[in-house]
N, C-alpha and C positions, 0 to 999 in steps of 0.2 A: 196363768198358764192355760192353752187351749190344747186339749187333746183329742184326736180322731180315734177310733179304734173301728178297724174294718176284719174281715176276714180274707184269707186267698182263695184265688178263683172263683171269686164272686161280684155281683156289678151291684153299683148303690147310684142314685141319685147323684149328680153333680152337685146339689142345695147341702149336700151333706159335709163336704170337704169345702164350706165357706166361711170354716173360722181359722181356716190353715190355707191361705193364699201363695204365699213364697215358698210353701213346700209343694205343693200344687205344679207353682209354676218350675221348679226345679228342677220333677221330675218326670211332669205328663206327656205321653209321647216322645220320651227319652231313653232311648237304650240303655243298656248296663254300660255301652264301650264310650257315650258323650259325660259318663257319671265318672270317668275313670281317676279324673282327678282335682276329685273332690275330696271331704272328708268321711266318702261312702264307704265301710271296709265291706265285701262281697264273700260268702263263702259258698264254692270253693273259690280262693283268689284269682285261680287263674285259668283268666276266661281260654286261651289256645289252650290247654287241656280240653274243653268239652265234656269233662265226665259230667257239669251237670247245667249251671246258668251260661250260656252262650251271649257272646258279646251283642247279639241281634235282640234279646230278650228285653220286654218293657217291665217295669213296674209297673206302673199303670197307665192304662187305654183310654181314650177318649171314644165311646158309642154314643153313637147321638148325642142324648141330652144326658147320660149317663159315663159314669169310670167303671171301667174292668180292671181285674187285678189279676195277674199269675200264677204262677207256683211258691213266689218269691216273697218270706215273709220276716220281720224282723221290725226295726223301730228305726226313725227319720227323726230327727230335730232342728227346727231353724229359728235361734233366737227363742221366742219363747210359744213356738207352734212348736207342737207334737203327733204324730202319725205312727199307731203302730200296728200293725197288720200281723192279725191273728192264724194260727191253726184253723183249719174250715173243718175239721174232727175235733177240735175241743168246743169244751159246753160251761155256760156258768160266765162267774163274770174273770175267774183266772184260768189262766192258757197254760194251765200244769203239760198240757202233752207235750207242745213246741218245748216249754224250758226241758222236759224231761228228757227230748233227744237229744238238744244242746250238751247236756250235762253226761248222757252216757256216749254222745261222738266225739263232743270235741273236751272231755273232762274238765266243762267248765261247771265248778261245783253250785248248787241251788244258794245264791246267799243273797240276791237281790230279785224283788219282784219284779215284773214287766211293767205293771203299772204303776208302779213308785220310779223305776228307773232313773223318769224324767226329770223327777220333783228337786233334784239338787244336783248339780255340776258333781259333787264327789262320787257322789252315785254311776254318774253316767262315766266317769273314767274307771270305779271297780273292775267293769264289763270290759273295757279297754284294756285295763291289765291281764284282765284273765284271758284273752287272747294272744295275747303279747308271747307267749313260749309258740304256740302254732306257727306263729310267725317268724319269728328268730329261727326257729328248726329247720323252717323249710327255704330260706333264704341263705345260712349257713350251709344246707346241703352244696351249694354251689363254692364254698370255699370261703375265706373269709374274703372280705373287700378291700382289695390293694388299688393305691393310685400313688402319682406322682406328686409331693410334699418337696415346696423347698425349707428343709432347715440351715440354721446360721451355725456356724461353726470357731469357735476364736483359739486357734493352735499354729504349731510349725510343721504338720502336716496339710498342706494348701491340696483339695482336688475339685475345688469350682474358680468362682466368680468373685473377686476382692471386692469387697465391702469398703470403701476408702475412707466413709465418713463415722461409719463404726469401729474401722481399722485407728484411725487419729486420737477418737475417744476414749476409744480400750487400754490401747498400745502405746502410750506414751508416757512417759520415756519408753523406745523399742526395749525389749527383754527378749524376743525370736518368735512369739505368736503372731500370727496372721488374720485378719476377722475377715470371712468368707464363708460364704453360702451355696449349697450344691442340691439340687435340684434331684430326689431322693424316689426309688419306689418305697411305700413304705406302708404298712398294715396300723400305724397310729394317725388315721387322717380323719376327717371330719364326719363321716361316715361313721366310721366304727365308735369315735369319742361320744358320737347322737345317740349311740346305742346303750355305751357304759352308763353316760348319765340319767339315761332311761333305767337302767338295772338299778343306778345307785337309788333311783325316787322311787322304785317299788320296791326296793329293799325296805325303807322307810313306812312303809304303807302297813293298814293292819292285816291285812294278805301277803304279804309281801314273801311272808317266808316260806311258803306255803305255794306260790306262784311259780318261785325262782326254781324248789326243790327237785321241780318235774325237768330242770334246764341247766344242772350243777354243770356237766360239762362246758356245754357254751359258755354260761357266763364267766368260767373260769379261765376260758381261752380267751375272751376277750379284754379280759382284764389284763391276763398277761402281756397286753402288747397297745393297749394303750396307757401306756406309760405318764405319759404328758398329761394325765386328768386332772383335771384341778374343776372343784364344784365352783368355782368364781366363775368358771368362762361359761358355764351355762346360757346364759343368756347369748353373749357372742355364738355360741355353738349352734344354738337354734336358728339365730336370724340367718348366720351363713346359708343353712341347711334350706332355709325358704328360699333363700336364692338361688341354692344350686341345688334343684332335684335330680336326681339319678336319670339320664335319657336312653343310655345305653339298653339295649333289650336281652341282650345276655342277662344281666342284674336285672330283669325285672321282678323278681323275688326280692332285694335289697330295695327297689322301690317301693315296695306296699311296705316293706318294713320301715324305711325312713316318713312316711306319711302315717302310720302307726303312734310312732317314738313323737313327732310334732304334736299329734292327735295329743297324747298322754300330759307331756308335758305343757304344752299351751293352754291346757285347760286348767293347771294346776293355776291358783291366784296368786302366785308371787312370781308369774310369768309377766316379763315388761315388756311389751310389743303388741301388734294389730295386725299377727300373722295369724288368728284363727279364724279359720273357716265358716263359713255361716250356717251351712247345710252340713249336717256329721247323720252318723248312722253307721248300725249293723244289719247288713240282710241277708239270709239263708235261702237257697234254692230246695225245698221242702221236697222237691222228688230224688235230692243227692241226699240231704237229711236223714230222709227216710232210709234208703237204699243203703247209707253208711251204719246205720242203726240194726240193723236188720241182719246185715255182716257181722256186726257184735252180739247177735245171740246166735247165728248159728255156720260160724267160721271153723270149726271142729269136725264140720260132715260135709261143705262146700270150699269148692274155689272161687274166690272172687275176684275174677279177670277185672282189668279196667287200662280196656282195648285200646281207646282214646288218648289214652295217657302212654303207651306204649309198652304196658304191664302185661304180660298173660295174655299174650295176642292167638287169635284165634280167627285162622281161614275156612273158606267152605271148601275151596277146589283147590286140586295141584294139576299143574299142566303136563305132560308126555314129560317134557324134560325135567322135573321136578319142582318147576317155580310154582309155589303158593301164592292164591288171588283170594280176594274175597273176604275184606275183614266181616268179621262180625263179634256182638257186644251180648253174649249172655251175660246175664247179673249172677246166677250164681250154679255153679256147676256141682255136682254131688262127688265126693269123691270116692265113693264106692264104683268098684269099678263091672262089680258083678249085675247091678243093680242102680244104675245111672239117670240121677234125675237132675232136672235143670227146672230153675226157679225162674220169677220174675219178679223184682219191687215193684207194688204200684205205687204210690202216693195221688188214688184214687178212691172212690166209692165203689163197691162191686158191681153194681150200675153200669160203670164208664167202664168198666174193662171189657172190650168184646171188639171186631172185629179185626184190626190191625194186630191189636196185642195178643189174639188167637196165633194169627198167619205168624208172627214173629217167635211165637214159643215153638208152637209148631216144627217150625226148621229150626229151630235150634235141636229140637228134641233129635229129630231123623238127623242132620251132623252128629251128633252125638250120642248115637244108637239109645237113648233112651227112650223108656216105654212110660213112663210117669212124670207129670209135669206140675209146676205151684205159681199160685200169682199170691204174692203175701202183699195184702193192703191192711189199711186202717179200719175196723169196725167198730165202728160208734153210734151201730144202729142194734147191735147185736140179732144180727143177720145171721143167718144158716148159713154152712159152708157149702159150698156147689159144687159137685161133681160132673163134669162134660168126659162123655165118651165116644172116641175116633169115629166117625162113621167111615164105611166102606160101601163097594156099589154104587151104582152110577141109578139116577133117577129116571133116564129113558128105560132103562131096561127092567123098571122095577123091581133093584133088585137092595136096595140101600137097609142096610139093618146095621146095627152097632157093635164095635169091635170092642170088648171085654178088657183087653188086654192093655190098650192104650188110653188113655185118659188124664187129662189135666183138672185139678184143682183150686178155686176158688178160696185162699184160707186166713181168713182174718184175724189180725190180731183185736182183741178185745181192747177197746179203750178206757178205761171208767167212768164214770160219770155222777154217781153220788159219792163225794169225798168232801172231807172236812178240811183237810190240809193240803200241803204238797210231800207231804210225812207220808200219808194218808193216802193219797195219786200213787206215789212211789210207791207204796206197800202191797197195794193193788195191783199195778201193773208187772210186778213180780211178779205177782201169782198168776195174773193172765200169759205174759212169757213162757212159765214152763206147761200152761195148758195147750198155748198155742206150737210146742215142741215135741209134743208128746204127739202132735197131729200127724206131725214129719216121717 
């Protein structure tokens, strides 16, 4: 096994990524939207949302004689090259912070390391299952998946197409059944069967029960309606499923979920076929990461618009006649209304926040009459928090002095950095959380 381990938003050497060629070459200079169908899963999945990896976005860059990398961090495998790109705020030789927002955004629980992940096929499908509810949720939002099914039918109620040669077979000596087939809409089609027997192999798993619990409804609607399951056709089920993927763009939710279900089960070894993929992987956009992480400590005193998605929309200007212009994307709004403050996630160093990210809180603040503003990043340097206050006065007139009353803040979460465990990470950065809320 060869493995890479880089960091995001940071440039290495080309000599460095030359024991992983075919991943190299699969992903360099390659948008997120030329990976789209691959065995890449992307979170968030979907890139016409924009709340965070954009379809224009690279993994990694070619400079000069060197690779740049993104925001965008998670693990790649192809064959038996591995690539996984780290937290650029964690330290040591484990990436407890990356697994720890995994685990408190998307409640994928701590049960497999990042750097073992790779070391065995079982391993790298645990990880697969434990995204598998995210995925079924937000693809069922759209309804379940109906298509046209022809089944066979042998009665004296005729409403298709006579079957003559299974009519001969069936029905003889005649007795008044008919054998015919009619051309059905129907919720037990190949789609949905991809999914049950995806439910029924992590039912089986030693997470299994544990995975499913978070998804009781869905799986139970699904079950109810396909009917026709029989664990024998597995294998039929699959190879269909590689021939017909989902194209429709309404379903593009049922698309990642039917390249999920393949994912899962193809790698299982009593899969018979040469439908997997060669290139698989999980990758996170570490400034949605962050930013959804962040909502989960302090969603109780903010709104969290997500503009993009068409959630909590929010304009600057209304025109005479009343038409609203002007979207804009604060991350997180205060809900006190006496007392109005508006945040920012960085998934930055205190360093990199400054002139754009100023002008942007800025206006947000004045749209939103508030006098107090937050940039919540990562601190892993255990940096002092910074206070910036409005100036007012213009510099011809020498008159520019600092206005008291308005002021944005620099406030970083503490990261740990001496820990023994991921017990240990965890237990820490509780205790950092409620220091860093106390700041609020």
């Amino acid at each position: 096994m060869k493995l890479v381990k880089i960091k995001d938003n940071s440039t290495e050497s080309s000599n460095e990524f030359s024991e992983i060629p075919n991943i190299i070459s699969s992903i360099l200079d390659k948008s997120i939207s030329e990976l789209d169908e691959t065995g890449i899963f992307v979170f968030p999945n979907s890139l016409k949302d924009q709340e965070g990896i954009t379809a224009d976005q690279f993994i990694l860059n070619k400079v000069g004689k060197e690779y740049r990398t993104s925001n965008i961090m998670g693990f790649l495998g192809y064959n038996e090259e591995n690539l996984i790109i780290e937290s650029r705020f964690s330290k040591g030789q484990q990436d407890y912070f990356f697994q720890y927002l995994i685990e408190n955004v998307l409640k994928i629980p701590y049960v497999i390391d990042l750097n073992t992940i790779i070391d065995k096929d079982n391993k790298i499908i645990d990880l697969f299952i434990f995204i598998f509810p995210y995925y079924l949720k937000k693809a069922m939002r759209k309804g379940l998946f109906k298509q046209y099914t022809r089944n066979e039918y042998n009665n004296n109620n005729i409403k298709g197409t006579i079957d003559i040669q299974r009519h001969i077979k069936n029905n003889t000596p005649f007795i008044g059944n008919i054998a015919y087939s009619q051309r059905e809409f129907s919720y037990d089609n190949y789609i949905l069967q991809l999914i049950r027997h995806t439910i029924e192999f992590i039912k089986k798993s030693k997470e299994g029960a544990g995975v499913l619990s978070s998804i009781r409804n869905e799986v139970k609607e699904i079950r109810e309606v396909t009917t026709s399951y029989n664990l024998m056709d597995r294998n039929k089920i699959i190879v269909f499923n590689n021939k017909r993927p989902i194209r429709h763009a309404y379903y593009k939710e049922y698309r990642e979920l039917q390249k999920l279900c393949l994912t899962i089960l193809q790698r299982h070894k009593h899969y018979i076929g040469n439908g997997r993929e060669k290139i698989h992987g999980i990758l996170f956009d570490g400034a949605w990461l962050w930013e959804e992480y962040i909502d989960t400590l302090v969603s109780t005193d903010f709104y969290h618009p997500k503009n993009k998605g068409g959630s909590g929309s929010q304009r600057l200007f209304s025109r005479h006649l009343g038409t609203k212009i002007g979207l804009v994307y604060p991350d997180f709004i205060g809900r006190n209304q006496e007392n109005r403050i508006i945040a920012d996630a960085k998934y930055k160093p205190i360093q990199n926040i400054a002139n754009r990210d100023y002008l942007q809180v800025l206006a947000y603040m004045f749209r939103f009459d508030a006098k107090t503003g937050y940039y919540f990043y990562p601190n892993h340097k255990e940096t002092r928090d910074e206070v910036l206050y409005l100036n007012q006065g213009v510099s011809y007139e020498r008159n520019v002095q600092m206005r008291e009353d308005i002021k944005v803040t620099k406030l970083g979460l503490a990261i740990p950095k001496e820990v023994e465990s991921y017990k240990d990470f965890s237990k820490k950065m509780k205790k950092a959380e409620q220091a860093f809320l106390a700041k609020i």
